[in-house]
ROTOR-155545 format. One record per atom (N, C-alpha, C): residue in one letter; atom name; x, y, z. Coordinates in pm, 1 decimal, decimal comma. Each point is the difference from the previous one (the first is absolute). Layout:
REM ROTOR-155545
<atom><kolro>A</kolro><kolba>CA</kolba><x>X</x><y>Y</y><z>Z</z></atom>
...
REM end
This chain:
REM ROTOR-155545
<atom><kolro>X</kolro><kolba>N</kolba><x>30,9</x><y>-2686,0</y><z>4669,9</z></atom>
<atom><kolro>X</kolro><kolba>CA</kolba><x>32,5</x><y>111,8</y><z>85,4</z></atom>
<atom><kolro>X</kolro><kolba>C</kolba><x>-127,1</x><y>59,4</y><z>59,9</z></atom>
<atom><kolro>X</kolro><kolba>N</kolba><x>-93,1</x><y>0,0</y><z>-43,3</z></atom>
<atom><kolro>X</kolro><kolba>CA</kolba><x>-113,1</x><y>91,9</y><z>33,2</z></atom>
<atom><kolro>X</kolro><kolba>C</kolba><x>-61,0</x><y>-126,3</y><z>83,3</z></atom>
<atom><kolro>X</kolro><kolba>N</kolba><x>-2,3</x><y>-142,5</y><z>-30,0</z></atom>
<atom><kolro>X</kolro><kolba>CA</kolba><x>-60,7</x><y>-65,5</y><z>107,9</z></atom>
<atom><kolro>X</kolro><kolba>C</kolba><x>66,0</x><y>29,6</y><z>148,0</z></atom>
<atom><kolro>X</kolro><kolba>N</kolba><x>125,2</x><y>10,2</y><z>5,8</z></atom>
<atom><kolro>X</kolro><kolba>CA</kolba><x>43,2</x><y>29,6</y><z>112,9</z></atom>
<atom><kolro>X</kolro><kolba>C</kolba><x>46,2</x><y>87,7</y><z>43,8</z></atom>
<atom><kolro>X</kolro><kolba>N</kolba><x>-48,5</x><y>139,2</y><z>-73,9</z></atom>
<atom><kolro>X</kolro><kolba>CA</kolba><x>-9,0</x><y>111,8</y><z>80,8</z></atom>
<atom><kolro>X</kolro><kolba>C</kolba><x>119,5</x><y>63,1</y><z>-41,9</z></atom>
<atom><kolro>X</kolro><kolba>N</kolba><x>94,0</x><y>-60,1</y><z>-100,4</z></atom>
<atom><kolro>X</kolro><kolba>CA</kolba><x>124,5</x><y>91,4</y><z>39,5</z></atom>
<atom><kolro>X</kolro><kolba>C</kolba><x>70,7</x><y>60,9</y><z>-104,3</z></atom>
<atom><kolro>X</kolro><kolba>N</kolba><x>122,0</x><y>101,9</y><z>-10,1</z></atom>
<atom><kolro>X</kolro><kolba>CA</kolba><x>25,1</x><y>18,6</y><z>-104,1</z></atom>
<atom><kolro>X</kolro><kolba>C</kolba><x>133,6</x><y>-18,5</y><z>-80,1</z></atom>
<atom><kolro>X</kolro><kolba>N</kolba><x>-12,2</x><y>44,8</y><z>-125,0</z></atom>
<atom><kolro>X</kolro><kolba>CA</kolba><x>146,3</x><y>-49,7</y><z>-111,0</z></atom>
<atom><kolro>X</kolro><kolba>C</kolba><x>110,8</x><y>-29,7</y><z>106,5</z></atom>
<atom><kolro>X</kolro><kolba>N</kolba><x>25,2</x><y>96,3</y><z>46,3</z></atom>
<atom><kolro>X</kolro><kolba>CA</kolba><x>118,8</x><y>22,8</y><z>62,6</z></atom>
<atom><kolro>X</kolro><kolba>C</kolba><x>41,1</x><y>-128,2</y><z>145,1</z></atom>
<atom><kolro>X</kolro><kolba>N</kolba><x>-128,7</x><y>-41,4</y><z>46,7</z></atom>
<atom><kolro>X</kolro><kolba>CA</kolba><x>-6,5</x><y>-84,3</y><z>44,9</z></atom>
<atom><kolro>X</kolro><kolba>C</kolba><x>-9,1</x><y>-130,3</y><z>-44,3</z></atom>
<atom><kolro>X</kolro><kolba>N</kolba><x>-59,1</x><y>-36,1</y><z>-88,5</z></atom>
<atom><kolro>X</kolro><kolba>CA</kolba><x>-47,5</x><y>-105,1</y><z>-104,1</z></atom>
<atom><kolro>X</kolro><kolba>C</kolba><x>146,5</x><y>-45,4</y><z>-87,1</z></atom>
<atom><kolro>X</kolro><kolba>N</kolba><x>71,8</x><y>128,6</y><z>-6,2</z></atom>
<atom><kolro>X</kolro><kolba>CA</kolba><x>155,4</x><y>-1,7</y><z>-38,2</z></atom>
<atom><kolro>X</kolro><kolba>C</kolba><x>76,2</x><y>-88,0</y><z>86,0</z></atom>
<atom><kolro>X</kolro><kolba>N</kolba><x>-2,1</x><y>37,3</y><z>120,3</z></atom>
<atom><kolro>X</kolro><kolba>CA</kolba><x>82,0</x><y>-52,1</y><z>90,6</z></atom>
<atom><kolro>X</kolro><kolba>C</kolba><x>-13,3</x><y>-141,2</y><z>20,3</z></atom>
<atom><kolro>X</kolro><kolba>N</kolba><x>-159,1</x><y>-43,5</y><z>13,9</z></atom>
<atom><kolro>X</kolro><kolba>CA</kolba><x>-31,1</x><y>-115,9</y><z>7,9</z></atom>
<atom><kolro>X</kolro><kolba>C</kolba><x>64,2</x><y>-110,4</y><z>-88,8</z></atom>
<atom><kolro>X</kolro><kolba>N</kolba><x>28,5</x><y>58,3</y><z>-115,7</z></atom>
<atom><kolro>X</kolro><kolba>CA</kolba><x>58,1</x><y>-66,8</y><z>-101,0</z></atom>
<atom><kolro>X</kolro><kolba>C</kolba><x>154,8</x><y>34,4</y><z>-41,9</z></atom>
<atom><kolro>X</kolro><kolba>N</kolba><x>48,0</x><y>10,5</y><z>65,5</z></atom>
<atom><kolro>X</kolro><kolba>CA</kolba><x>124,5</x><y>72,0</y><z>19,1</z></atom>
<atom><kolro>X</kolro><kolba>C</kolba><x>57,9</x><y>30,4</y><z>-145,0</z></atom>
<atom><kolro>X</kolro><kolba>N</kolba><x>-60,2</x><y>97,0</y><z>-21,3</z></atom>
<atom><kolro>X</kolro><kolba>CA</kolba><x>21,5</x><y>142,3</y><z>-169,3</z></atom>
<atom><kolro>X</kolro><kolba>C</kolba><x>-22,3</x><y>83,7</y><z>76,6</z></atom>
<atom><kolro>X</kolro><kolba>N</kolba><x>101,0</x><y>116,9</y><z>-90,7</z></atom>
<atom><kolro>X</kolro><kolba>CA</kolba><x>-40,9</x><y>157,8</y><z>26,5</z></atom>
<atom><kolro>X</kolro><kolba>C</kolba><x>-135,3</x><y>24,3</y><z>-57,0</z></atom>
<atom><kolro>X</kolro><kolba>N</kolba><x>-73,2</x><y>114,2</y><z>66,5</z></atom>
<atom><kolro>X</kolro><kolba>CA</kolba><x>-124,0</x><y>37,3</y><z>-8,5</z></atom>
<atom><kolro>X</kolro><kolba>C</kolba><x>-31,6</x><y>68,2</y><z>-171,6</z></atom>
<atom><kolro>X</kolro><kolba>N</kolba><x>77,9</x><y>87,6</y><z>-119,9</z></atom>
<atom><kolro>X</kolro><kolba>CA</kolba><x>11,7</x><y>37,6</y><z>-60,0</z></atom>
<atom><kolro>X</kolro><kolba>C</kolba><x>-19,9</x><y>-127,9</y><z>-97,4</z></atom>
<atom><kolro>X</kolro><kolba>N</kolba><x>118,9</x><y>-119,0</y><z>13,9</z></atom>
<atom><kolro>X</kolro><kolba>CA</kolba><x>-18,0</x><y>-84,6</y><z>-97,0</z></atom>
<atom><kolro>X</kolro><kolba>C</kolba><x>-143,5</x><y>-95,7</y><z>5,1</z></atom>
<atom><kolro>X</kolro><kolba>N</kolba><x>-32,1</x><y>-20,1</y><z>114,5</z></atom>
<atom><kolro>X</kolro><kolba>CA</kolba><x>-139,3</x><y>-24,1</y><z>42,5</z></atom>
<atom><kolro>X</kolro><kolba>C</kolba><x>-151,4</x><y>77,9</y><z>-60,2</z></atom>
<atom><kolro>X</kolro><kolba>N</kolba><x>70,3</x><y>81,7</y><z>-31,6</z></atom>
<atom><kolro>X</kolro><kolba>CA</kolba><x>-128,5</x><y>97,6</y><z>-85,1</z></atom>
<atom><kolro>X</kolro><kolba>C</kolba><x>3,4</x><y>8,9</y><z>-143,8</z></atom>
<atom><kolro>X</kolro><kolba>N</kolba><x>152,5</x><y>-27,5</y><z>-40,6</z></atom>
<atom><kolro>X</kolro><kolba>CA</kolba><x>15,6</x><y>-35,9</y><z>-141,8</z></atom>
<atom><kolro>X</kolro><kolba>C</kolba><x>-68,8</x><y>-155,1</y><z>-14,4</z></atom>
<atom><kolro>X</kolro><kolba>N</kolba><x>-8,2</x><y>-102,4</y><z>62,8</z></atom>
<atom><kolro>X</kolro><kolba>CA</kolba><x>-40,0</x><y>-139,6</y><z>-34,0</z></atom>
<atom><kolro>X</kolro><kolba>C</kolba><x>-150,3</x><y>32,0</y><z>-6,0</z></atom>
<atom><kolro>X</kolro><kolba>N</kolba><x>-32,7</x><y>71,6</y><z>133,3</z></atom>
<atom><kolro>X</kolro><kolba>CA</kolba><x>-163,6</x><y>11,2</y><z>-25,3</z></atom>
<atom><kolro>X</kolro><kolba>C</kolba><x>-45,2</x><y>71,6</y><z>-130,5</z></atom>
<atom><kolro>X</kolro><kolba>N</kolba><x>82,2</x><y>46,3</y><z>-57,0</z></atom>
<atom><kolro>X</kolro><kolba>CA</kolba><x>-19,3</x><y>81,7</y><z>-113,8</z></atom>
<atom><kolro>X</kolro><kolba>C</kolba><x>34,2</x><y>-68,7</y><z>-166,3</z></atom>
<atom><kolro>X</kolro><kolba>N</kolba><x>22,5</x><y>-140,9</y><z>2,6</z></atom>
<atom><kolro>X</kolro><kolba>CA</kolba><x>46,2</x><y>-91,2</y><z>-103,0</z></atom>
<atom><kolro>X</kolro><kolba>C</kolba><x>152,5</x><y>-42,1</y><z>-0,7</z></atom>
<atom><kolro>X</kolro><kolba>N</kolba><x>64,8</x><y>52,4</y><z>56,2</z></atom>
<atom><kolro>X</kolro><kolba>CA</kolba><x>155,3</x><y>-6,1</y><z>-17,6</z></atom>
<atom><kolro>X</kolro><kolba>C</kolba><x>91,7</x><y>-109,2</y><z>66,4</z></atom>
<atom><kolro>X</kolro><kolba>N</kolba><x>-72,1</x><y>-136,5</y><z>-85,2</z></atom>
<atom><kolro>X</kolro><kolba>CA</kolba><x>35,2</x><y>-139,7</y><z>84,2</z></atom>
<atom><kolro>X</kolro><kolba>C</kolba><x>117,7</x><y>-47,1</y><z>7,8</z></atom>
<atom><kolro>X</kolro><kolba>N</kolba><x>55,1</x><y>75,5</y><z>-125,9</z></atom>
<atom><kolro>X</kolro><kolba>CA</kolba><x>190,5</x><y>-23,0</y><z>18,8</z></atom>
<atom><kolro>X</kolro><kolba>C</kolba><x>21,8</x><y>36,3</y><z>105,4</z></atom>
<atom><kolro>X</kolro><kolba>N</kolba><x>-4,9</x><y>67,9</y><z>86,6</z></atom>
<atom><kolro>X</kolro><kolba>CA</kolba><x>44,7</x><y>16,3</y><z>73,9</z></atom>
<atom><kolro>X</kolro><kolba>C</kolba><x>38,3</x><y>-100,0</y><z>145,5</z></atom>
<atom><kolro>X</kolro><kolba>N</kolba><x>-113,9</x><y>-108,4</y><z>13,8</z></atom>
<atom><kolro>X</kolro><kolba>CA</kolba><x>36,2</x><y>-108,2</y><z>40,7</z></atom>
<atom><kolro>X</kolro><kolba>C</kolba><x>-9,6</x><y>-116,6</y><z>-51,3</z></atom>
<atom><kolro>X</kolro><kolba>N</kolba><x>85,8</x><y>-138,2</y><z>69,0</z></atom>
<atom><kolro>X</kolro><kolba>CA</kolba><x>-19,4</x><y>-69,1</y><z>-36,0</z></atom>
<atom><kolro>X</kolro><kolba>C</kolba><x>-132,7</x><y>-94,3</y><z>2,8</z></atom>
<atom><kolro>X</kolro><kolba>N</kolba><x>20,1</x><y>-144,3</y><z>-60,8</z></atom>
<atom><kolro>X</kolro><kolba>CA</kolba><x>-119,0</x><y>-83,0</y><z>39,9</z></atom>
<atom><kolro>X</kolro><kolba>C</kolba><x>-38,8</x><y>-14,3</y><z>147,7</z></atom>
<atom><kolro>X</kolro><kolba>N</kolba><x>147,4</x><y>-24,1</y><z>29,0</z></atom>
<atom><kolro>X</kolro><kolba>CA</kolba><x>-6,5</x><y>-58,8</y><z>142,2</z></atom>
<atom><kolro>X</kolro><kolba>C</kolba><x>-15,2</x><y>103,4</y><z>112,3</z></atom>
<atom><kolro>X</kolro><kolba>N</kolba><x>47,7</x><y>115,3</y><z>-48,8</z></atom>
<atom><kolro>X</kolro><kolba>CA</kolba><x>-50,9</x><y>144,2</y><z>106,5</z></atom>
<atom><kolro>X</kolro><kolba>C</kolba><x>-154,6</x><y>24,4</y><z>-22,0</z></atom>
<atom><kolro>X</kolro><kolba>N</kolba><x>-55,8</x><y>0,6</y><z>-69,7</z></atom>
<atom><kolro>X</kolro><kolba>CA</kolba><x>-125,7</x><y>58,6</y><z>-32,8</z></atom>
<atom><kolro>X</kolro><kolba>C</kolba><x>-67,1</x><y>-179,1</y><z>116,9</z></atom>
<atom><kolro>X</kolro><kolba>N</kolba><x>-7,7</x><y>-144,5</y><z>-35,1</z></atom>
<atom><kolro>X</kolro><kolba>CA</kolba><x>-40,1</x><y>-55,5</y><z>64,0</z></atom>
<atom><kolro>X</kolro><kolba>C</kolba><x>-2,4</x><y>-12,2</y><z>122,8</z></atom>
<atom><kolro>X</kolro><kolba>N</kolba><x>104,8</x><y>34,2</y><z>62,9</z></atom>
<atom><kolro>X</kolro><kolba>CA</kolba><x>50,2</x><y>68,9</y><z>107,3</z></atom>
<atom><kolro>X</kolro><kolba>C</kolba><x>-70,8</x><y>117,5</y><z>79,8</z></atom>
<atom><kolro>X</kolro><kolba>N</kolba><x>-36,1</x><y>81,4</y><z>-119,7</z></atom>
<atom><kolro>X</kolro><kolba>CA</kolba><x>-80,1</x><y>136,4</y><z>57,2</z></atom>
<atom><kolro>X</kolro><kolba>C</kolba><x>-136,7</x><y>-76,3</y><z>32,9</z></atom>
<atom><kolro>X</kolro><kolba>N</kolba><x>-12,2</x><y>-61,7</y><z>-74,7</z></atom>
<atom><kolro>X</kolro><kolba>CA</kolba><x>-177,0</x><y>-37,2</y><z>-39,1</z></atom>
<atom><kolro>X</kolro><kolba>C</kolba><x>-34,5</x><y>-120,7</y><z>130,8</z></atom>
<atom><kolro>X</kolro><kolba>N</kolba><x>85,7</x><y>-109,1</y><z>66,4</z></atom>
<atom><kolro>X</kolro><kolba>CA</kolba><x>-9,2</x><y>-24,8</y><z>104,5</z></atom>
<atom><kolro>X</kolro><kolba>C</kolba><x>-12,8</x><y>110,4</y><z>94,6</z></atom>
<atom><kolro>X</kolro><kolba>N</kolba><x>98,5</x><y>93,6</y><z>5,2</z></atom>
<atom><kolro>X</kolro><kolba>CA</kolba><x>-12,9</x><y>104,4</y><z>103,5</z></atom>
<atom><kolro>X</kolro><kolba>C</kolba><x>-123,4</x><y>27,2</y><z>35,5</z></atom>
<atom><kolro>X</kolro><kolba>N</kolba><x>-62,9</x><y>27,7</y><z>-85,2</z></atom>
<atom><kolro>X</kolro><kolba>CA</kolba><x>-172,1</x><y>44,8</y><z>-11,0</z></atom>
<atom><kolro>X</kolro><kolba>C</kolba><x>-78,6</x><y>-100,7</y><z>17,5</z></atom>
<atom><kolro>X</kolro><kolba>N</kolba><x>16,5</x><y>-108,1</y><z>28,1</z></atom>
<atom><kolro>X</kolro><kolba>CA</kolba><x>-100,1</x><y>-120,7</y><z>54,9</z></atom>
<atom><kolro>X</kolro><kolba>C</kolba><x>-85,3</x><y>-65,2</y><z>-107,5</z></atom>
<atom><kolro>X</kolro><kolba>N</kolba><x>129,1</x><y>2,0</y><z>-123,9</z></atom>
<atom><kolro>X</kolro><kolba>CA</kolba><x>-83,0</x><y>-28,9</y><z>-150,0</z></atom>
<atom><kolro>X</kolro><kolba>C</kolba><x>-3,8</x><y>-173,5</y><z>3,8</z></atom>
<atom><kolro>X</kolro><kolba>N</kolba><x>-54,5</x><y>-94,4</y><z>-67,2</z></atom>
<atom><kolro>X</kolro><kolba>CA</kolba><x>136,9</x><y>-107,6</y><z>-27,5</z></atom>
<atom><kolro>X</kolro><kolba>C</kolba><x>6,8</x><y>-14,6</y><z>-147,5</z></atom>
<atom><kolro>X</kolro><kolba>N</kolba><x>80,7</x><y>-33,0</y><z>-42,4</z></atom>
<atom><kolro>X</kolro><kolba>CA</kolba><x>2,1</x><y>2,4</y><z>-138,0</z></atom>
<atom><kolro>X</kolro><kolba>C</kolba><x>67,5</x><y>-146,4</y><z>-49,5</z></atom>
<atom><kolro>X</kolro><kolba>N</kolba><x>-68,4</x><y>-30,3</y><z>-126,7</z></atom>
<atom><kolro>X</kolro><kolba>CA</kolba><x>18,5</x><y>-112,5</y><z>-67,6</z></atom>
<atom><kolro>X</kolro><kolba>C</kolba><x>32,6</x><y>-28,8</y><z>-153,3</z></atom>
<atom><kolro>X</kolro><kolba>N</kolba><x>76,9</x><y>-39,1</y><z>-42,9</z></atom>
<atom><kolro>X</kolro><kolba>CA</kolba><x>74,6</x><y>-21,1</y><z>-113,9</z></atom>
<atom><kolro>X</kolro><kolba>C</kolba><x>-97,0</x><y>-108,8</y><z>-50,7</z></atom>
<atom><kolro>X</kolro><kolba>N</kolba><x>-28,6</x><y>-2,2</y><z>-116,3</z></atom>
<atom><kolro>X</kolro><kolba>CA</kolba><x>-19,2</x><y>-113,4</y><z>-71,2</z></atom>
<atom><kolro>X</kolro><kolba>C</kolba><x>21,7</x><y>-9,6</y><z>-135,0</z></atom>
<atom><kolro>X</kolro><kolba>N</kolba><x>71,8</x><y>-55,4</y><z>-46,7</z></atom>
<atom><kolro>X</kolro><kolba>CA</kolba><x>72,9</x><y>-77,7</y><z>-96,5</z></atom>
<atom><kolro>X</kolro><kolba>C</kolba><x>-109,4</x><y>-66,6</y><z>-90,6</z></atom>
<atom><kolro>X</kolro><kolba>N</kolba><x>10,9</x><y>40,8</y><z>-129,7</z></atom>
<atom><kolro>X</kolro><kolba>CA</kolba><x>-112,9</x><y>-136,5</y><z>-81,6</z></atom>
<atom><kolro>X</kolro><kolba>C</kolba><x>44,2</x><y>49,3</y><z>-181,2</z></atom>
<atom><kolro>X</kolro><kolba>N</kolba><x>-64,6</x><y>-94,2</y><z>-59,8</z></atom>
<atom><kolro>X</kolro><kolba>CA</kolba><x>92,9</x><y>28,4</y><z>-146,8</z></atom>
<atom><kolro>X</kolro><kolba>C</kolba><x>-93,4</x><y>107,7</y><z>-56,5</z></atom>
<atom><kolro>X</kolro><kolba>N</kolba><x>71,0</x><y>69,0</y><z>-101,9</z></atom>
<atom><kolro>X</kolro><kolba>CA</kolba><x>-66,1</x><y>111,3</y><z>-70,7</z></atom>
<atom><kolro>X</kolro><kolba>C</kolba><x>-84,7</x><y>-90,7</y><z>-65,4</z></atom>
<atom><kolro>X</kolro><kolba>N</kolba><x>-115,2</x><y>68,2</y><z>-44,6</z></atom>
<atom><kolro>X</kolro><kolba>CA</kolba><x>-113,3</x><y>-63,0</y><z>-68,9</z></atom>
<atom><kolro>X</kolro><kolba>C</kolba><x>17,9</x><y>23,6</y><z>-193,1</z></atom>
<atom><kolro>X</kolro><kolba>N</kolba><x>72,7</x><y>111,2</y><z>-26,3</z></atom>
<atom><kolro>X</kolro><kolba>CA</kolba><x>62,2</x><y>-31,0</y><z>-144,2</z></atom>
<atom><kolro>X</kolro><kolba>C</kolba><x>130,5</x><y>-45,0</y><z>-3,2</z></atom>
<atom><kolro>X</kolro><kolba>N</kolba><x>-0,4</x><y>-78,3</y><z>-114,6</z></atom>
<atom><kolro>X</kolro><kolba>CA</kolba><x>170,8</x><y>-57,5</y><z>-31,3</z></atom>
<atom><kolro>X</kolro><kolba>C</kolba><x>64,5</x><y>108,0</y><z>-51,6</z></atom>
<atom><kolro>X</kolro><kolba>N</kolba><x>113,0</x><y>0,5</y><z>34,0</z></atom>
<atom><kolro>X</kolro><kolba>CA</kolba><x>71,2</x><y>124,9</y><z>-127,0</z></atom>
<atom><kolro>X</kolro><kolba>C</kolba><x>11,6</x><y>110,6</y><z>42,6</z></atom>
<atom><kolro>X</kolro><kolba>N</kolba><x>-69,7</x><y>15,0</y><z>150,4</z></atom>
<atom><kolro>X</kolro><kolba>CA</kolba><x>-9,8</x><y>180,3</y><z>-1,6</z></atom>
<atom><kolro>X</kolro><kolba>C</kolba><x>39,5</x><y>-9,7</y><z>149,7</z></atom>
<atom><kolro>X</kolro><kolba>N</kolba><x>91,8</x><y>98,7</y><z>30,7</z></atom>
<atom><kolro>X</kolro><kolba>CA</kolba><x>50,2</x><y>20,0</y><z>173,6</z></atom>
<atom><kolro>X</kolro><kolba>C</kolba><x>-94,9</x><y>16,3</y><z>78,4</z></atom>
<atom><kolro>X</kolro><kolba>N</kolba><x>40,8</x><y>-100,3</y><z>190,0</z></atom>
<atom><kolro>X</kolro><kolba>CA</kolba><x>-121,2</x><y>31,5</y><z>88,7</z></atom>
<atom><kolro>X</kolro><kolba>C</kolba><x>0,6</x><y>159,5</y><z>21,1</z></atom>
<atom><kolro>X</kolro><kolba>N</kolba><x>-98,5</x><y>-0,3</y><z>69,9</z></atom>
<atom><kolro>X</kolro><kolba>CA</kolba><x>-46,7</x><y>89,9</y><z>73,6</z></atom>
<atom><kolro>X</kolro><kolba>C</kolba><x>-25,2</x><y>37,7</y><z>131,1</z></atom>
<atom><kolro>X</kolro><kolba>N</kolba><x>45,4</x><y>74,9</y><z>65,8</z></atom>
<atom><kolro>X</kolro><kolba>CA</kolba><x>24,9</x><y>25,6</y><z>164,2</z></atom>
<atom><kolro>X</kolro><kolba>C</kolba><x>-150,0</x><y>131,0</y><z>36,4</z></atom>
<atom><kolro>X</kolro><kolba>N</kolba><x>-120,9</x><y>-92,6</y><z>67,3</z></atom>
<atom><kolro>X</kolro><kolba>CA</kolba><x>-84,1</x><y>59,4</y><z>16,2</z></atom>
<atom><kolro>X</kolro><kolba>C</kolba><x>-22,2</x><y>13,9</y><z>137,8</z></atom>
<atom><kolro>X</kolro><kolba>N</kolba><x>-16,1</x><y>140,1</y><z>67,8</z></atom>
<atom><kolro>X</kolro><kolba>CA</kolba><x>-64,8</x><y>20,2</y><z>125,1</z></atom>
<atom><kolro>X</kolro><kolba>C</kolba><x>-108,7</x><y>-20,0</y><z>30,7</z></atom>
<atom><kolro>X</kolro><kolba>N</kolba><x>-96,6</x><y>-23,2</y><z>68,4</z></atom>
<atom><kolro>X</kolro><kolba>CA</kolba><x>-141,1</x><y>-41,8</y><z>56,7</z></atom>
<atom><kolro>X</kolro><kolba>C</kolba><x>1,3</x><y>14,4</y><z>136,1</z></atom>
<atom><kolro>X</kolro><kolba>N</kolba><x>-28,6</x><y>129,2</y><z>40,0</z></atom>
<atom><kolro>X</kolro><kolba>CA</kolba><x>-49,7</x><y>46,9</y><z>139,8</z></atom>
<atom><kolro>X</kolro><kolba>C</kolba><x>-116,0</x><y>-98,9</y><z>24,9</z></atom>
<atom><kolro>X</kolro><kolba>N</kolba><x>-8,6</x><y>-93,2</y><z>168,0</z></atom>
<atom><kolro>X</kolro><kolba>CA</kolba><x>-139,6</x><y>-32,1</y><z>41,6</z></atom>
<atom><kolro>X</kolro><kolba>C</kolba><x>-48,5</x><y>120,2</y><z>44,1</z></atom>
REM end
């Protein structure tokens, strides 16, 4: 938003959410959308984003779903 000058309420629209629930996500509240809305948002913004798949490195213990901003 701040690269392009503009605000929630706009940044809302872009992503077609109300502006309120838009301030709850920026605020942690990821239930609120889905996978595929949030990827969705994140194209909007000229992101690209990439999945990658690979085996957990201990046996026995559940993966793990890690973010990594470039």
């Amino acid at each position: 938003m701040a690269e392009r000058k503009i605000t929630q309420t706009e940044a809302a629209k872009l992503v077609d959410m109300k502006q309120p629930d838009l301030s709850k996500l920026f605020r942690g509240r990821l239930k609120l959308v889905s996978v595929e809305k949030l990827l969705r948002m994140l194209t909007a913004f000229d992101q690209d984003v990439e999945i990658a798949v690979k085996p957990n490195r201990k046996r026995g213990e559940a993966g793990r779903i890690t973010f990594i901003p470039a």
